[in-house]
C-alpha positions in Angstrom: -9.5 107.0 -6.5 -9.6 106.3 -3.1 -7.4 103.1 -2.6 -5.0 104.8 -5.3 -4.5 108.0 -2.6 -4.0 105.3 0.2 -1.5 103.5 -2.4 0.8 106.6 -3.0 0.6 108.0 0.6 1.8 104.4 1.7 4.6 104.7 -0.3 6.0 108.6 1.0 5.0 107.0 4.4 7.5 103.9 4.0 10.3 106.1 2.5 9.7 109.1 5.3 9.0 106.5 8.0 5.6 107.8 9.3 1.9 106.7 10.0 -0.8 108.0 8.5 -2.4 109.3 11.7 1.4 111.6 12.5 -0.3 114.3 10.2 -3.9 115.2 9.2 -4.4 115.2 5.2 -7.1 115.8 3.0 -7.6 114.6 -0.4 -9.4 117.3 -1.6 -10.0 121.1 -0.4 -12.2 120.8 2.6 -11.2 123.8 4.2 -10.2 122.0 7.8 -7.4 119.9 7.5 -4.0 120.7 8.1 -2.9 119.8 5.1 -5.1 119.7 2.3 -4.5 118.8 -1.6 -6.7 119.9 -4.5 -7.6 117.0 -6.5 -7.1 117.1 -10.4 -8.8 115.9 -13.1 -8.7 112.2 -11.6 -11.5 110.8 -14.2 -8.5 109.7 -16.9 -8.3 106.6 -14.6 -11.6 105.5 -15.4 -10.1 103.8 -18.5 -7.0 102.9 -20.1 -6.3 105.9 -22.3 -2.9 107.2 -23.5 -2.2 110.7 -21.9 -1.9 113.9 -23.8 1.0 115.9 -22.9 -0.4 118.9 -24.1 -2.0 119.1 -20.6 1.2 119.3 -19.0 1.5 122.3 -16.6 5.0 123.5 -16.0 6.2 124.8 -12.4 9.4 125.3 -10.7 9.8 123.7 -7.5 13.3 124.1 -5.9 14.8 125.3 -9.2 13.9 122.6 -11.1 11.0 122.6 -13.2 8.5 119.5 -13.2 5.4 118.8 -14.8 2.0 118.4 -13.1 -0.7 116.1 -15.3 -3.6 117.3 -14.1 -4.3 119.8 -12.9 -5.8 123.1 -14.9 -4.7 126.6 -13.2 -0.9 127.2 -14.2 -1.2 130.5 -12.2 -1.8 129.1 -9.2 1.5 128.6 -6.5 2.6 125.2 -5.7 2.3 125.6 -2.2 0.0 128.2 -0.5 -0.7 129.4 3.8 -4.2 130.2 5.0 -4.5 130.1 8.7 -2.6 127.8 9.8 -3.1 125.2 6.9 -1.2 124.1 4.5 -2.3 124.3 0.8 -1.2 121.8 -2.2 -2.6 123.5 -5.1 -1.8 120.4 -7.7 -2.6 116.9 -7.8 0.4 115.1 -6.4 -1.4 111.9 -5.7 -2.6 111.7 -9.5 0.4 112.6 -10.9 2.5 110.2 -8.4 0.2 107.0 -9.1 0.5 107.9 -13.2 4.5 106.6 -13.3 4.2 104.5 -10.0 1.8 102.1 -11.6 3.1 102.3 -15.2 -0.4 104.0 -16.2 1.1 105.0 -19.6 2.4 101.2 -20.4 -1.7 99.9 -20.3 -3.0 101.6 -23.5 0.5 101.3 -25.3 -0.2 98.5 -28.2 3.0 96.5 -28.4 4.2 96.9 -32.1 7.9 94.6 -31.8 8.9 91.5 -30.9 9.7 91.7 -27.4 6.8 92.3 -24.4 8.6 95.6 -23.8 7.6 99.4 -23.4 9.9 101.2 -25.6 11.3 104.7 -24.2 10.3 106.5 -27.3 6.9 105.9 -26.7 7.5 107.1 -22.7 5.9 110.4 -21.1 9.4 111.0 -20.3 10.6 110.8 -23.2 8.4 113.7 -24.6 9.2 115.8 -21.6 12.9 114.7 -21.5 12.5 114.3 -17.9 13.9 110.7 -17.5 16.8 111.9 -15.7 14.2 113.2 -12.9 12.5 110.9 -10.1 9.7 113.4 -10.6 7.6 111.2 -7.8 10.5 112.4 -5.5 10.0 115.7 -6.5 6.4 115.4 -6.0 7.1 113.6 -2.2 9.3 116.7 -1.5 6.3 119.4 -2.0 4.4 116.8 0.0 7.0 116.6 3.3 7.8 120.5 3.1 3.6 120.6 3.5 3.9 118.5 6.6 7.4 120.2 8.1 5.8 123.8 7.7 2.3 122.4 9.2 3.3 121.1 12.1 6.8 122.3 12.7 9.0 118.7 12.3 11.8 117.4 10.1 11.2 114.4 7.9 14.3 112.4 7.0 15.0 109.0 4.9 15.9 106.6 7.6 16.4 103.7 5.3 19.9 103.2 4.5 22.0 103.2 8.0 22.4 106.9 8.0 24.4 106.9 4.8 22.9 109.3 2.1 21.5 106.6 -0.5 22.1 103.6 -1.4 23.0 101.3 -4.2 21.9 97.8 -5.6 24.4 96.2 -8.0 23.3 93.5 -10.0 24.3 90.6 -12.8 22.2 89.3 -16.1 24.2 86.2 -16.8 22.9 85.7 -20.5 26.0 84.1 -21.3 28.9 82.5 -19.9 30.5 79.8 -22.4 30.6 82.1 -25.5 33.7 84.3 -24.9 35.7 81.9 -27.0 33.4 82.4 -29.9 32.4 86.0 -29.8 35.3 87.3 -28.2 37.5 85.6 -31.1 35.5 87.0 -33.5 36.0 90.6 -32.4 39.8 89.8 -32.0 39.9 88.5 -35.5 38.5 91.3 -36.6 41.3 93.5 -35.2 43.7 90.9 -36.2 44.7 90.1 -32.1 46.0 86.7 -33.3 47.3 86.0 -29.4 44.1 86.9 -27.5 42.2 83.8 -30.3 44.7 81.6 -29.2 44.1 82.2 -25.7 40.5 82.3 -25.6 40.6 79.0 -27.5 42.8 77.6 -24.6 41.0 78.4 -22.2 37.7 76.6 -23.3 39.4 73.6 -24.2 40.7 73.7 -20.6 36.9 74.4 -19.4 37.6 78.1 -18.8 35.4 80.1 -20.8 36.7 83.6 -20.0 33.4 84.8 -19.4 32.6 82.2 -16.8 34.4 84.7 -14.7 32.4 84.8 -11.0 35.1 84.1 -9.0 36.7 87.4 -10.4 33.4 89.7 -10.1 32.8 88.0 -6.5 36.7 88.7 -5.6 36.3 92.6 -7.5 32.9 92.7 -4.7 34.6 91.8 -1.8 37.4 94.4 -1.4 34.4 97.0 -1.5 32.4 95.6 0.5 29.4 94.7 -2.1 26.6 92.6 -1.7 25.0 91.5 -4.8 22.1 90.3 -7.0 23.1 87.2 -9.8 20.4 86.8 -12.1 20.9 83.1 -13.8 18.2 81.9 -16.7 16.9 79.0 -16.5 16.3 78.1 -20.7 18.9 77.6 -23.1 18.6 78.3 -26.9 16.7 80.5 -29.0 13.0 81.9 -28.7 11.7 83.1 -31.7 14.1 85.7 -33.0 16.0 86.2 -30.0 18.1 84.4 -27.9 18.0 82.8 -24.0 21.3 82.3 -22.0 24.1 79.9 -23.7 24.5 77.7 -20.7 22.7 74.8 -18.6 21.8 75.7 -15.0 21.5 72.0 -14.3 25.5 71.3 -15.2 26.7 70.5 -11.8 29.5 73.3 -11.3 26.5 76.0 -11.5 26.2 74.3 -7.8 29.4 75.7 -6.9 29.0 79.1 -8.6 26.1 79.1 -6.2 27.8 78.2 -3.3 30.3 80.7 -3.9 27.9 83.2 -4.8 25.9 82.8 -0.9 29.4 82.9 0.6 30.0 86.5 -0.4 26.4 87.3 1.2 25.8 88.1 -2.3 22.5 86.0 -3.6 20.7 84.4 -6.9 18.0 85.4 -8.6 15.8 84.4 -11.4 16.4 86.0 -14.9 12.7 85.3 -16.2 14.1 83.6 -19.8 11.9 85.2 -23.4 8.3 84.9 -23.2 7.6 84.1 -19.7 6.3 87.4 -18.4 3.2 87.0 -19.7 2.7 82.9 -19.5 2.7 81.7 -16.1 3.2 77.7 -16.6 6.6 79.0 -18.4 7.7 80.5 -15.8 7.5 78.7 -12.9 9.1 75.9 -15.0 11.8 78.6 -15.1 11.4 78.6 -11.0 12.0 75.3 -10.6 14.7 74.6 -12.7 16.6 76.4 -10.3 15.7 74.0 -7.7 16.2 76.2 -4.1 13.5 79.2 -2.9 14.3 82.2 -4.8 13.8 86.0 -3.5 13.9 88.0 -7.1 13.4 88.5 -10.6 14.5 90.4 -13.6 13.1 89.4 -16.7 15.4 88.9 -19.7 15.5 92.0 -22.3 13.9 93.6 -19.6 10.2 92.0 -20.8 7.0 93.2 -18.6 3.5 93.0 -19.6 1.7 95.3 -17.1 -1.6 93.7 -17.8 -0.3 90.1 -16.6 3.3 90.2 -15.2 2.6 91.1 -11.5 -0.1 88.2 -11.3 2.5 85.7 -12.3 5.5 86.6 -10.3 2.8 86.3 -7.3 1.3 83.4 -8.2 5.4 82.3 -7.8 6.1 83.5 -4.5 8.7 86.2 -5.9 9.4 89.1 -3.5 11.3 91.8 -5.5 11.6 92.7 -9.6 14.2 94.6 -11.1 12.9 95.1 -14.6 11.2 98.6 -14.8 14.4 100.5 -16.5 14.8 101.6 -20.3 17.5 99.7 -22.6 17.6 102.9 -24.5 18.1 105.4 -21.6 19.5 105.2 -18.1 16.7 107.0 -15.5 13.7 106.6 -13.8 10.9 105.1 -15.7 8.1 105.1 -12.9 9.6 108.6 -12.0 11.1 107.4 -8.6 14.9 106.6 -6.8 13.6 104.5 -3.9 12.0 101.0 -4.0 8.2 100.6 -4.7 5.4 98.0 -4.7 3.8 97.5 -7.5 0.2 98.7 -8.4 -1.9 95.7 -8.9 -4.3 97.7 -11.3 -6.6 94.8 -12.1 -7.7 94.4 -8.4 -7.3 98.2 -7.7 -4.8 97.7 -4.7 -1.3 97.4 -3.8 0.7 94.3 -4.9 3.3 92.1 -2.6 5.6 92.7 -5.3 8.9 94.7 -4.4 10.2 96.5 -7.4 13.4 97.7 -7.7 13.4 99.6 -10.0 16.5 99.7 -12.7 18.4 103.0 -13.0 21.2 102.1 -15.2 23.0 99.4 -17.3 26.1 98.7 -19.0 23.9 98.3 -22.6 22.5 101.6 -22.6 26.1 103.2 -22.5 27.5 101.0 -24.7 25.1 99.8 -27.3 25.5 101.7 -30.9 21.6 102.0 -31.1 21.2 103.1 -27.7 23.3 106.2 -26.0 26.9 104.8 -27.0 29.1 107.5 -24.9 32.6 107.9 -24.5 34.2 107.6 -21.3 34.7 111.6 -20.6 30.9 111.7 -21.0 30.0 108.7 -19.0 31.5 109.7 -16.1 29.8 112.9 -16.4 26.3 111.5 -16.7 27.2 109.1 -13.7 28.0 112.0 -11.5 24.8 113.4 -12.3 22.6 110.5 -11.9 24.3 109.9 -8.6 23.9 113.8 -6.9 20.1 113.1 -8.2 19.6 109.9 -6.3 21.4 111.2 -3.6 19.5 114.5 -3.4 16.5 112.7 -1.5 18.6 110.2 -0.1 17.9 107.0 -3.1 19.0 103.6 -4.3 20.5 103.5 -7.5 20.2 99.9 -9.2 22.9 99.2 -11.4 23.2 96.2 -13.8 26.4 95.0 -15.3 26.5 92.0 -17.4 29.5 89.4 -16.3 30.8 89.7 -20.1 31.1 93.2 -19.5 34.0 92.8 -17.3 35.7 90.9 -19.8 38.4 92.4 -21.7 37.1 90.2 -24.8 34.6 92.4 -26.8 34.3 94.2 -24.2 37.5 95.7 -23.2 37.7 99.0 -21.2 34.1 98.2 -19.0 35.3 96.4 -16.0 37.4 99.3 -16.0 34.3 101.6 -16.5 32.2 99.5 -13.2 35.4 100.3 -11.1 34.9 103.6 -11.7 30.7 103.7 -11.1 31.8 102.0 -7.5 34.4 104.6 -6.9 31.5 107.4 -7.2 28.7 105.4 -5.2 31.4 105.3 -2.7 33.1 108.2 -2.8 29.4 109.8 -2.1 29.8 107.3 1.1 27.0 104.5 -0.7 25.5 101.5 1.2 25.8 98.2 -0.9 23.0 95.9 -0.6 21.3 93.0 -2.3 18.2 92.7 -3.1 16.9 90.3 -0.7 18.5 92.9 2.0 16.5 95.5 0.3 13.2 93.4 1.0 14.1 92.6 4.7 14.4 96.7 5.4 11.1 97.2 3.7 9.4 94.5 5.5 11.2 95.7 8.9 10.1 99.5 8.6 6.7 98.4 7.5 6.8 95.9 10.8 7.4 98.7 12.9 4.8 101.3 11.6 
């Protein structure tokens, strides 16, 4: 358990910008320390088991309540004084480690067609917590221990001095279909004039989702640096589809060009089936011919037993894949940027994720949470006062059709309005490579 304490305390470390010898911790009660937290029932990481929720004690921390895992005295405070010291009467580190390193995801038998972990089958999905970074809830109890010990204030110092920050991102599946499946929509609704011009357009090479120039244009008058995901494989795989274009036609080149221009970068969107075959995907790296920084897999695939060993085996600094289709939130319970948990060596990975909060699908899609705009607007405000709370990144996907008024009309409108809250709440835009660089430069400088 020991390289897993050292794992999670490097994280609150990075986020709270300290070094391990500012404070005096113990990982256990040994009646000394400063600061000393009872250790729980850490024997469920001997083996990949799924965890019974059932064991789930309840406490309120801050007027919120949040579950501890485990831990076996619910009469116990959350925070008790004995001369001088600082007592944390429940396992923090266990619980912080079981969503940081997707613990839950390594026993879970994959029974669909995608390398996915479905939210149903999610720990927070059977607490309904997944609108909760519960590890930032966790880190709090954690830096109130240290402030009342030794009499400091601990701030976020990540983001410039603004209160959070947010990471806006593009899946570009496709880009040369608008004339096809936005004509079918508008034939459906018998928009006779929108066909017509959706066929003119492609015949004049147009494609009305091969919009970048208006998304990069959108970006620019806020400010916004940005992530672009292009796939490198074209077609169908198995039942499901890849992107609808060819990164190889030349005027990707530009796109590119254009892209770097706005200090806005690409990415890799790992195409079906490579996250667990490595000789796939790094013939997906190459294809795109220049050094890459990042990664999001397409329909958000991840196989926690083999993923992180191939995206370092590919010289990838940052994912943005651990986010539910089904449910904006937190699905490794956390609002700030993490490395990944590299559980077959026991250690901490290279590997950068940031994680996804929220995407265009999961408000939209019929068999996801399909709101209405009074209600999206809601949630967003809510999800925003959460990640700025401790002072967060929000990651926020939105697909280049989706700020298409073909099929989907009204959601450009809708991302105009999530950039009006990020920066009405005074936001700091950054890409992900930018995100890297800050990591790497407070880790420098510990």
């Amino acid at each position: 358990m020991e390289n897993k304490y050292k794992y999670v305390l490097s994280l609150f470390n990075q986020i709270y910008h300290l070094e391990t010898t500012a404070y005096e911790l113990s990982y256990g009660i040994d009646e000394k320390s400063k600061i000393q937290i009872k250790k729980g029932k850490v024997t469920f990481f001997d083996k990949h088991e799924e965890y019974n929720i059932r064991n789930v004690i309840w406490k309120e921390w801050n007027s919120v309540q949040i579950p501890f895992l485990f831990d076996e005295r619910p009469d116990t405070e959350i925070l008790t004084f004995s001369n001088g010291r600082v007592i944390i009467n429940f396992d923090i580190i266990a619980s912080s480690f079981f969503f940081l390193s997707s613990w839950q995801e390594l026993s879970y038998n994959k029974g669909n067609d995608l390398c996915r972990f479905p939210f149903e089958a999610s720990i927070q999905y059977k607490l309904k917590i997944i609108d909760k970074p519960i590890v930032n809830y966790y880190f709090e109890i954690l830096k109130e221990a240290i402030e009342r010990a030794y009499s400091i204030k601990l701030k976020v110092s990540l983001w410039q001095d603004k209160p959070f920050a947010a990471f806006i991102s593009h899946d570009i599946d496709t880009c040369q279909s608008a004339w096809i499946q936005g004509s079918f929509r508008a034939l459906l609704k018998g928009d006779i004039p929108s066909i017509l011009k959706l066929l003119w357009l492609k015949t004049t090479g147009n494609d009305a989702w091969f919009n970048f120039d208006h998304i990069l244009e959108s970006e620019r008058k806020d400010h916004i640096h940005s992530t672009f995901f292009f796939m490198s494989r074209k077609g169908k795989y198995g039942k499901f589809r890849n992107s609808d274009y060819n990164i190889n036609n030349r005027k990707f080149r530009k796109v590119f060009d254009r892209i770097r221009e706005n200090d806005s970068e690409v990415g890799l969107h790992g195409s079906l089936g490579t996250c667990n075959d490595l000789n796939r995907y790094q013939e997906d790296v190459r294809q795109l011919k220049f050094k890459i920084t990042g990664n999001r897999f397409h329909f958000l695939e991840f196989d926690t037993h083999n993923t992180l060993e191939i995206l370092e085996k590919s010289g990838i600094a940052f994912d943005s894949t651990l986010g539910f289709a089904e449910h904006y939130g937190f699905r490794n319970g956390i609002c700030f940027p993490f490395f990944l948990y590299d559980v077959k060596n026991d250690k901490q990975s290279k590997i950068l994720e940031i994680p996804l909060v929220l995407m265009d699908g999961t408000l939209q899609n019929t068999k996801y949470m399909n709101l209405g705009n009074d209600q999206i607007e809601t949630r967003l405000n809510e999800l925003v006062k959460e990640v700025k709370k401790f002072n967060g990144l929000i990651t926020i996907l939105w697909h280049n059709t989706h700020y298409s008024e073909y099929k989907y009309k009204g959601w450009g409108r809708i991302m105009e309005k999530i950039i009006r809250i990020c920066t009405e709440n005074d936001s700091l835009f950054l890409n992900g490579s930018e995100i890297v660089q800050k990591y790497g430069n407070m880790l420098s400088s510990t």
